[in-house]
C-alpha positions as CSV (number, residue, x, y, z in Angstrom):
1,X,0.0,0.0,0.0
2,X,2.7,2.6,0.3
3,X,4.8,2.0,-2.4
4,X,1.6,2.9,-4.4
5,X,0.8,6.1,-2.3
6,X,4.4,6.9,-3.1
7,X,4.1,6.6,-6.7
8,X,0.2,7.9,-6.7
9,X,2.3,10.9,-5.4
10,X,4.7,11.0,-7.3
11,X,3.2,10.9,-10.3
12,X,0.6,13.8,-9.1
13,X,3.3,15.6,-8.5
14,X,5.3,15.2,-12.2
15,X,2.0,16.4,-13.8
16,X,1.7,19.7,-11.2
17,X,5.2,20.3,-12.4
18,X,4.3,21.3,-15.6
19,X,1.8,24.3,-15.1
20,X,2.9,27.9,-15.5
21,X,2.7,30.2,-13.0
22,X,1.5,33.6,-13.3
23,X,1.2,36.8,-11.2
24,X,-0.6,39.8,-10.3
25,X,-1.0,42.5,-7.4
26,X,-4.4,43.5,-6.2
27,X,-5.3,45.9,-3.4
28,X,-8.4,44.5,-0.8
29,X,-9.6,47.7,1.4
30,X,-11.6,47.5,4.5
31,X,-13.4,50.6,4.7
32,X,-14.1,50.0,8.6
33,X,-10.2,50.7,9.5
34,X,-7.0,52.8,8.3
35,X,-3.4,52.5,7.5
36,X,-2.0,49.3,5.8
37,X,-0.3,49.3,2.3
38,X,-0.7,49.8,-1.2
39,X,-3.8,52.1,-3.1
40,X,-6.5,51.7,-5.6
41,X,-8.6,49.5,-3.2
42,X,-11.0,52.0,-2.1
43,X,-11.6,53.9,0.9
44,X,-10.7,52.6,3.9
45,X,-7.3,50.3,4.8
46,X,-5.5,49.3,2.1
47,X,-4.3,45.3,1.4
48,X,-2.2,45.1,-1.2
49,X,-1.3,40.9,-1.9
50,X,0.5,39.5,-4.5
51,X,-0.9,36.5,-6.0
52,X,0.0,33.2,-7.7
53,X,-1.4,31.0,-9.7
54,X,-1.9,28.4,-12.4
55,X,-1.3,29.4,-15.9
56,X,-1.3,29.0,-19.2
57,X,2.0,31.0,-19.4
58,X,4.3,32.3,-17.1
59,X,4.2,35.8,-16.5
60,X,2.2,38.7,-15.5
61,X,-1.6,38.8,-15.0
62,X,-1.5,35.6,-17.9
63,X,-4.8,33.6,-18.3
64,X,-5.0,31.1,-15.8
65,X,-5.0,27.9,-16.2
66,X,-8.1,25.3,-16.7
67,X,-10.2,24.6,-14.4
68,X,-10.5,25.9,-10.9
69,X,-8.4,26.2,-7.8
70,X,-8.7,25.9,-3.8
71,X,-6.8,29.2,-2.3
72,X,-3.8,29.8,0.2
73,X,-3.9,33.0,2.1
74,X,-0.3,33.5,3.6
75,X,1.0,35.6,6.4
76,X,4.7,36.6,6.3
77,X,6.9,36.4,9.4
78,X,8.5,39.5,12.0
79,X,9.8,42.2,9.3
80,X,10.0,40.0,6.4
81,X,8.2,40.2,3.8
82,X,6.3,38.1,1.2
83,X,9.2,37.5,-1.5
84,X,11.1,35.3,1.1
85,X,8.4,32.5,0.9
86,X,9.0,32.0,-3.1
87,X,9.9,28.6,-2.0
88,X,6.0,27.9,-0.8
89,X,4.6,29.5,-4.2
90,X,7.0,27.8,-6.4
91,X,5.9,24.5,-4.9
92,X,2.1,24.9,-4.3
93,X,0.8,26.7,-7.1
94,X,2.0,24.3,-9.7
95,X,-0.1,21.7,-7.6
96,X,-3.4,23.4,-8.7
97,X,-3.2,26.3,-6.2
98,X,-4.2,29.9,-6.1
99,X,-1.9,31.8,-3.3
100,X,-2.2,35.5,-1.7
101,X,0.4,36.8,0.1
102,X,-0.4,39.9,2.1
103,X,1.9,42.7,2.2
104,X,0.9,44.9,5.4
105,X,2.5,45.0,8.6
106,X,6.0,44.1,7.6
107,X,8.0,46.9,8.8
108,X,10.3,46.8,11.8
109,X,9.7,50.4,12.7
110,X,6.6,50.8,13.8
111,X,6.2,47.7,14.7
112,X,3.3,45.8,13.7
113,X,0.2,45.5,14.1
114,X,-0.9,42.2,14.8
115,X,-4.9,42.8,15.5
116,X,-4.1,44.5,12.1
117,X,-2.4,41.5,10.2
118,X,-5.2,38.6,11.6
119,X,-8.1,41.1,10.1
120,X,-6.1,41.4,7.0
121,X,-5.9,37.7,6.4
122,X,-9.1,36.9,7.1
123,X,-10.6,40.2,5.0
124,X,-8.4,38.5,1.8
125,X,-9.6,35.0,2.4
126,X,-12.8,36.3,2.0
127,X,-12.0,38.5,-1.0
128,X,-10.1,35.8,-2.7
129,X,-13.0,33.9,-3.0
130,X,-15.4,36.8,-4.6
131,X,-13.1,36.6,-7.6
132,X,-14.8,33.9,-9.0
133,X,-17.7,36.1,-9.8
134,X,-15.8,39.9,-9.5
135,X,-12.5,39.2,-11.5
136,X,-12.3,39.0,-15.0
137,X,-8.8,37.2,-15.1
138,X,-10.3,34.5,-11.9
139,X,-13.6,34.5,-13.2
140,X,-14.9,30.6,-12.7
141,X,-11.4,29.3,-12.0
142,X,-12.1,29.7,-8.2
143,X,-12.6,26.5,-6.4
144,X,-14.6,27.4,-3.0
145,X,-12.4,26.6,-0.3
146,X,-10.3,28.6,1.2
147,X,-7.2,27.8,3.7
148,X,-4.9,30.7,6.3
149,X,-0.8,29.7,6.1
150,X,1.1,31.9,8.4
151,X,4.8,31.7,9.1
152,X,6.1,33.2,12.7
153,X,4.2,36.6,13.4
154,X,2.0,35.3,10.7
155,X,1.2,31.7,11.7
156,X,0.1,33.5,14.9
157,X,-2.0,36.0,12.7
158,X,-3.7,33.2,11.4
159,X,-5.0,31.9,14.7
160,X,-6.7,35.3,14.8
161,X,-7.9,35.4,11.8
162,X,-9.3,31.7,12.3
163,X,-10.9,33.0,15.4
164,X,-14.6,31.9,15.3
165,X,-14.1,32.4,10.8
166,X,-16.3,29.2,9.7
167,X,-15.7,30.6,6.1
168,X,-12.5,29.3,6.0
169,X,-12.1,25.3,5.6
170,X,-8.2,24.7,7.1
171,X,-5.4,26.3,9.2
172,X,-1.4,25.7,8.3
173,X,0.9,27.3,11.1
174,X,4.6,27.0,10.5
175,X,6.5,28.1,13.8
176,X,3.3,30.2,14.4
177,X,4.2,33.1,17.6
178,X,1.9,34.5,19.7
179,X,1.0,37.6,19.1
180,X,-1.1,40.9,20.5
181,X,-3.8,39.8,21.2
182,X,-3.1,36.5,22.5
183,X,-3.3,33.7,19.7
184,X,-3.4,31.3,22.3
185,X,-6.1,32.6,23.9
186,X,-8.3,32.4,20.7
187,X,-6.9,28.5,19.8
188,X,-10.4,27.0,21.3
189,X,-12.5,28.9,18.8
190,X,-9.9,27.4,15.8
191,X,-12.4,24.8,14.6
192,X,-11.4,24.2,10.9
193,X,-8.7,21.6,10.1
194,X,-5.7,22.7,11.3
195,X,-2.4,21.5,11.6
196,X,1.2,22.8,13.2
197,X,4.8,22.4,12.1
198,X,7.6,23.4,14.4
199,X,11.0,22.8,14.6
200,X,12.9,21.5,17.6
201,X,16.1,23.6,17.6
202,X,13.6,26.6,17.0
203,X,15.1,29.5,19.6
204,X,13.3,32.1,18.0
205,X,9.8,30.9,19.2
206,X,10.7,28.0,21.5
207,X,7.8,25.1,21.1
208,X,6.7,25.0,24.3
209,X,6.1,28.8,24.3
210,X,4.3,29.4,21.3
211,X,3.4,26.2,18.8
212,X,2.3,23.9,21.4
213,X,-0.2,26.1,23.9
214,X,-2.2,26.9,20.2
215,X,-1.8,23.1,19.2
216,X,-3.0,22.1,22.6
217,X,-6.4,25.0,22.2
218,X,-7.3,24.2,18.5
219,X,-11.1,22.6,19.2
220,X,-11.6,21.2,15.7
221,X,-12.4,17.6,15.6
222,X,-9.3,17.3,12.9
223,X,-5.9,18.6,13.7
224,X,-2.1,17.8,13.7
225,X,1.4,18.6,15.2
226,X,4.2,17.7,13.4
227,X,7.9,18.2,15.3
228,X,10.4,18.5,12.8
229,X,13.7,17.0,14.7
230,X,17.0,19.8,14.5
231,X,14.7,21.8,12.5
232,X,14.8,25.4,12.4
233,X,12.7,28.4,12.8
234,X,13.5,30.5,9.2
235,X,14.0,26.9,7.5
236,X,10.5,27.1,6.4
237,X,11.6,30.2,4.3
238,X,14.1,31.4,2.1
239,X,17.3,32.3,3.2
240,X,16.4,36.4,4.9
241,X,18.5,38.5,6.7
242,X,16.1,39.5,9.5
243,X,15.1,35.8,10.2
244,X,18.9,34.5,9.8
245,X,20.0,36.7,12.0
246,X,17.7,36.6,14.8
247,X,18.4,32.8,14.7
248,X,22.0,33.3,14.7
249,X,21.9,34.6,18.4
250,X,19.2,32.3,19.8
251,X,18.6,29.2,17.9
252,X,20.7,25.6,18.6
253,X,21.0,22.3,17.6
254,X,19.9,22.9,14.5
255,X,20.9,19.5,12.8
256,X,18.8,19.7,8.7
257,X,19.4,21.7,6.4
258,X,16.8,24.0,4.7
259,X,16.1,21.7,1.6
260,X,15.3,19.2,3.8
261,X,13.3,20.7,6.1
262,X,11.3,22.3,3.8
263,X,10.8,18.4,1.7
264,X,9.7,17.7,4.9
265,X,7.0,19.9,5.2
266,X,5.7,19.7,1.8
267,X,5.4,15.4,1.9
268,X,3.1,16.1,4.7
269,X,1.7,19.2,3.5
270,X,0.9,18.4,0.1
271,X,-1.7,15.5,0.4
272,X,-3.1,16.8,3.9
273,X,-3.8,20.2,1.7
274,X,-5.2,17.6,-1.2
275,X,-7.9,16.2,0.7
276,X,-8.7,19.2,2.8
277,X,-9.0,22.2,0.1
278,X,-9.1,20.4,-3.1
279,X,-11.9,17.5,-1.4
280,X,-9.3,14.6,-3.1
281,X,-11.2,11.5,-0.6
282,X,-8.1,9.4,-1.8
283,X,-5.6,11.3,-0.3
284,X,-7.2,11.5,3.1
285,X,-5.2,7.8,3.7
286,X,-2.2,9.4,2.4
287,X,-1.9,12.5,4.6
288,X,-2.6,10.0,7.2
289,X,0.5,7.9,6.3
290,X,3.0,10.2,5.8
291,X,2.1,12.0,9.2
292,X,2.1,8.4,11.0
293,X,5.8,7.9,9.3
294,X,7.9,10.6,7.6
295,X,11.6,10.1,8.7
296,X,12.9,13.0,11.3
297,X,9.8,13.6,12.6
298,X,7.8,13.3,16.0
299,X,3.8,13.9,15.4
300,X,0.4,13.8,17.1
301,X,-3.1,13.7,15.2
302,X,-6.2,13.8,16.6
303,X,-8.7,13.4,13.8
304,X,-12.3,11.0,13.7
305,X,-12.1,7.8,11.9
306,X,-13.2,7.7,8.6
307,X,-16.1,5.4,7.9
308,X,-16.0,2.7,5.6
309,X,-18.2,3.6,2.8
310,X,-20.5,0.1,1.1
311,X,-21.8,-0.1,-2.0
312,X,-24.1,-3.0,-2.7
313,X,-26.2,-3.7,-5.9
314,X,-30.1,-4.7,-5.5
315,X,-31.7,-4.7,-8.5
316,X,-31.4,-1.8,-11.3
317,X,-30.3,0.2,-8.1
318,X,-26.6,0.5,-6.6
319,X,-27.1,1.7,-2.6
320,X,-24.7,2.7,-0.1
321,X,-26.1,2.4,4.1
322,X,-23.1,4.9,4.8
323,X,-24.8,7.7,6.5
324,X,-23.5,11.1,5.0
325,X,-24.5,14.2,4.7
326,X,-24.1,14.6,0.8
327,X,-23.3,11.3,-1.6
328,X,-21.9,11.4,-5.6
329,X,-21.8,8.7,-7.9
330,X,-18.7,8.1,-10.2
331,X,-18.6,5.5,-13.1
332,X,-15.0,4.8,-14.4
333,X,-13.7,7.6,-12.1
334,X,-16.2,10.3,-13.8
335,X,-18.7,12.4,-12.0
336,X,-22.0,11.6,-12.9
337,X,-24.2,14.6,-13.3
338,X,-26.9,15.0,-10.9
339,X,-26.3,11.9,-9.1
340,X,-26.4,12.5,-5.5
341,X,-28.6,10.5,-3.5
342,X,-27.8,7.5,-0.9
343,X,-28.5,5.9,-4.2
344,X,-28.0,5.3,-8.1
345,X,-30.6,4.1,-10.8
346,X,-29.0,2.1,-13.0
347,X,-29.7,1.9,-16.7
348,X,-30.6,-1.5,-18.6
349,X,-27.2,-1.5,-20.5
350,X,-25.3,-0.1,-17.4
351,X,-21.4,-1.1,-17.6
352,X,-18.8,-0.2,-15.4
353,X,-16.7,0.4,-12.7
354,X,-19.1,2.4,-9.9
355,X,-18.0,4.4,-6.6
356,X,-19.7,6.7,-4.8
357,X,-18.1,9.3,-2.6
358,X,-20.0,10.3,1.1
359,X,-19.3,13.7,2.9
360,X,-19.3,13.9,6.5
361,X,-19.3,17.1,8.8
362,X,-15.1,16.2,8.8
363,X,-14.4,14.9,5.9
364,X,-15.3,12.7,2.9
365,X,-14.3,9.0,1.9
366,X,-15.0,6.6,-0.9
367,X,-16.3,3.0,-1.7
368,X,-14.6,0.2,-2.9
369,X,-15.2,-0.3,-6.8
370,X,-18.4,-2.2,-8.1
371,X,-18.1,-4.0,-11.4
372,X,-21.5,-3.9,-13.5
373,X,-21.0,-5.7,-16.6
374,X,-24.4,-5.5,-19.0
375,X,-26.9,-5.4,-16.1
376,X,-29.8,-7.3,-17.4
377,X,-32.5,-5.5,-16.2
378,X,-35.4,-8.0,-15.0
379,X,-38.1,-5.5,-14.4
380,X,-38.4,-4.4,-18.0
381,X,-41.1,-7.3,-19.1
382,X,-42.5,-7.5,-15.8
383,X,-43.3,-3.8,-14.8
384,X,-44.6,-0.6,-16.8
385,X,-45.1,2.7,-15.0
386,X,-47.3,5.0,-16.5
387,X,-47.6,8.1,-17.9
388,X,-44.3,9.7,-17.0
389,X,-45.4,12.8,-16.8
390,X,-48.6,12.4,-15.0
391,X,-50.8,14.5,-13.1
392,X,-53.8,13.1,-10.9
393,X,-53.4,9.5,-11.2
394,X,-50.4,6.4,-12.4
395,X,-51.2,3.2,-13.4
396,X,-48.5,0.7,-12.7
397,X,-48.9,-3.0,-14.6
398,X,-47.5,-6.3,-14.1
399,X,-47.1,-9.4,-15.2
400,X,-45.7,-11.2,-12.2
401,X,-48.2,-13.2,-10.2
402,X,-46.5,-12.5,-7.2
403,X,-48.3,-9.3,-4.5
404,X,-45.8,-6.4,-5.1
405,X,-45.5,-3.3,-2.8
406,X,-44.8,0.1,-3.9
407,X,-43.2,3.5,-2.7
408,X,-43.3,6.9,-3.5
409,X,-40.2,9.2,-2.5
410,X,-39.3,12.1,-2.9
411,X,-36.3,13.4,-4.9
412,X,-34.2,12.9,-1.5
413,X,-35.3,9.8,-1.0
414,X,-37.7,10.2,1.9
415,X,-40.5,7.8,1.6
416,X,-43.7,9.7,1.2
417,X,-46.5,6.9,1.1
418,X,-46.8,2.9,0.2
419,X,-49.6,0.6,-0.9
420,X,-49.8,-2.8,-2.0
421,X,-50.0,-3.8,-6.0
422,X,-52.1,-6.9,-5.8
423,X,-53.8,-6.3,-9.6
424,X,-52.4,-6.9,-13.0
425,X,-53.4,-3.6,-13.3
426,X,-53.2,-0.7,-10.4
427,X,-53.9,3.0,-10.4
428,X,-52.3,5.1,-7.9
429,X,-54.2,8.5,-6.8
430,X,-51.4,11.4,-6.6
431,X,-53.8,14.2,-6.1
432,X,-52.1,14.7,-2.8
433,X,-49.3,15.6,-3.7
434,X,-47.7,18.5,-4.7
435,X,-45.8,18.7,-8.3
436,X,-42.8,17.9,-8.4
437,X,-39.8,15.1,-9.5
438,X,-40.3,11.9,-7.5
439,X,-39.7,8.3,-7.4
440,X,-41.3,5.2,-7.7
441,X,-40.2,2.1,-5.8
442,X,-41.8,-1.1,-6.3
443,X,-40.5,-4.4,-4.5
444,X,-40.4,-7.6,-6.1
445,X,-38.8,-10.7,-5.3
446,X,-36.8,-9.5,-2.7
447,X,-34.8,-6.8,-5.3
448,X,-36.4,-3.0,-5.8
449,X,-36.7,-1.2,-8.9
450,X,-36.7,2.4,-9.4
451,X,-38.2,5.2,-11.6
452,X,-38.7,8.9,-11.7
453,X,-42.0,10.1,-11.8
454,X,-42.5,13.7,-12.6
455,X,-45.8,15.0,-11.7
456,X,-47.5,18.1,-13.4
């Protein structure tokens, strides 16, 4: 099994690698505060960020890529300033992501504002996602979720800006400080996704101090702490002169290099981001993997099991008893349209490989595959439901000789009434209820067969 996560990986990886990435500056503004940096946003605080992203051509304000893309909203470290993290964009954005790197509150002198810099974060994340409908270059290349990356001052920043923000779907801290005011204090209302990384020889924001206390509050019912063993506190950047030095005078036993910190992060990283932003089911077994066992590392995850998701065949029907709160079908590893009940009506001719995906409140998981090969449908000769549409009455017919039963369900699935069929010939009164799309369920020896009913 991990030798083929490896190469699933691996291979994901190779065709990331060859997407373009383009860039552009855009200036947010929150009209309710003052100061920040950059103009042309409006009235108001100005956010100027500098996004990545996937496209067709490398360059500046390029078309972007095909399809559409989860988002990264990052928040630099203590007087640095966004171009030190090329090392996250050049990685992440040729793996199908869009990222925003805010600008404000890097000086030294004043200092900043860190109130300031969580607003900021969590006013982009929120803007980011308007692009799909407010941007002509993002237009309908915005995938809707949304995750907060901070490094140092900004890893803190992002515990604020996660504070009680359900619009957001995941949290990514790399040696995150605490800040003014206290990201500790606001861990227990973090109840996205999150997960931690730190460094052991880190000096600059010791463990105990700072990652661990907001590891130890986060409240979501998913979250992880990864200890990266004689790693560093800038390691998760480029080499910068502010972060080096600090380091210099406080940091030891620092016993990786940079390269290999930073690989260490991103095998983690990358399918942990895969199943929580891009809704990837598969690589949910795969971030749990390389957390359980990446060399040099020490972790703890508290996250729910998954549920094994069934898939059974009865009939012209494929069913799964998975409780979810959404379902979709998928023949030969293709979405099919519209197909997102608890089950799937199967054609007479139906051939192929079928899954079907479930979504809990955490999470999502898939079946195991189900072969049809030429289903031979054995209602066809014995059943006709009829007229399709109808309005105040069907008439179902049957051949069999055997008493059938019959259901009528809503689009959902919820039953709505049953009867007996014990005629050759039965009509069913529908002037109770209301028009709409509906199905018909009738049971016969032991299998049940399904039709929509649309009713006028």
């Amino acid at each position: 099994m991990k030798s083929i996560l490896f190469l699933a990986l691996f291979l994901a990886q190779f065709c990331h690698a060859q997407v373009s990435i383009g860039h552009t500056t855009l200036t947010f503004n929150d009209p309710t505060r003052s100061g920040g940096v950059g103009s042309g946003g409006g009235p108001g605080r100005q956010i100027q960020t500098e996004i990545y992203y996937p496209a067709t051509s490398a360059g500046t304000s390029t078309p972007v890529a095909s399809g559409e893309f989860p988002i990264i909203v990052f928040g630099h470290g203590f007087a640095m300033t966004w171009d030190a993290y090329s090392n996250i964009w050049e990685h992440y954005v040729p793996r199908g992501y869009i990222m925003a790197f805010v600008r404000t509150e890097s000086s030294l002198f004043p200092s900043p504002s860190h109130g300031d810099f969580g607003l900021d974060l969590k006013l982009v994340a929120q803007k980011m996602l308007e692009l799909q409908t407010t941007n002509a270059l993002f237009q309908n290349h915005i995938y809707p979720k949304v995750g907060i990356m901070g490094h140092s001052m900004g890893g803190g920043a992002s515990f604020l800006a996660a504070d009680n923000n359900t619009s957001i779907h995941a949290l990514i801290g790399l040696a995150p400080a605490e800040t003014n005011p206290s990201a500790i204090a606001v861990a227990p209302n973090v109840q996205v996704p999150s997960i931690v990384f730190s460094g052991s020889s880190d000096g600059v924001t010791p463990p105990s101090q700072h990652h661990i206390p907001m590891y130890d509050g986060v409240t979501s019912t998913c979250k992880s702490f990864v200890s990266i063993i004689g790693g560093a506190h800038c390691y998760f950047a480029n080499t910068n002169f502010n972060c080096d030095f600090g380091e210099s005078t406080s940091s030891t036993g620092i016993s990786i290099s940079r390269a290999q910190q930073q690989n260490t992060v991103y095998s983690i990283l990358d399918p942990w981001l895969d199943y929580n932003l891009k809704d990837i089911c598969a690589a949910y077994e795969a971030s749990q993997l390389y957390l359980a066992s990446t060399p040099g590392t020490n972790t703890q995850t508290t996250c729910p099991s998954i549920p094994v998701v069934d898939i059974t065949q009865n009939g012209n029907l494929l069913q799964t008893s998975t409780p979810g709160s959404s379902y979709q079908w998928f023949l030969d590893g293709q979405l099919i349209p519209g197909a997102f009940a608890d089950f799937y009506e199967l054609g007479p001719n139906a051939t192929g490989v079928y899954t079907v995906q479930v979504s809990f409140p955490f999470g999502c998981a898939v079946s195991p595959n189900l072969n049809i090969v030429g289903l031979e449908n054995i209602f066809s000769d014995l059943i006709t439901i009829s007229p399709n549409p109808c309005k105040e009455f069907l008439t179902i017919t049957t051949k069999s000789t055997e008493v059938m039963k019959a259901t009528i369900l809503n689009i959902q699935g919820q039953k709505i009434k049953s009867f007996d069929l014990p005629n050759s010939t039965n009509v069913i009164k529908l002037t109770d209820l209301s028009p709409g799309v509906y199905w018909v369920q009738v049971e016969l020896f032991n299998h049940l067969f399904r039709q929509k009913c649309i009713i006028e």
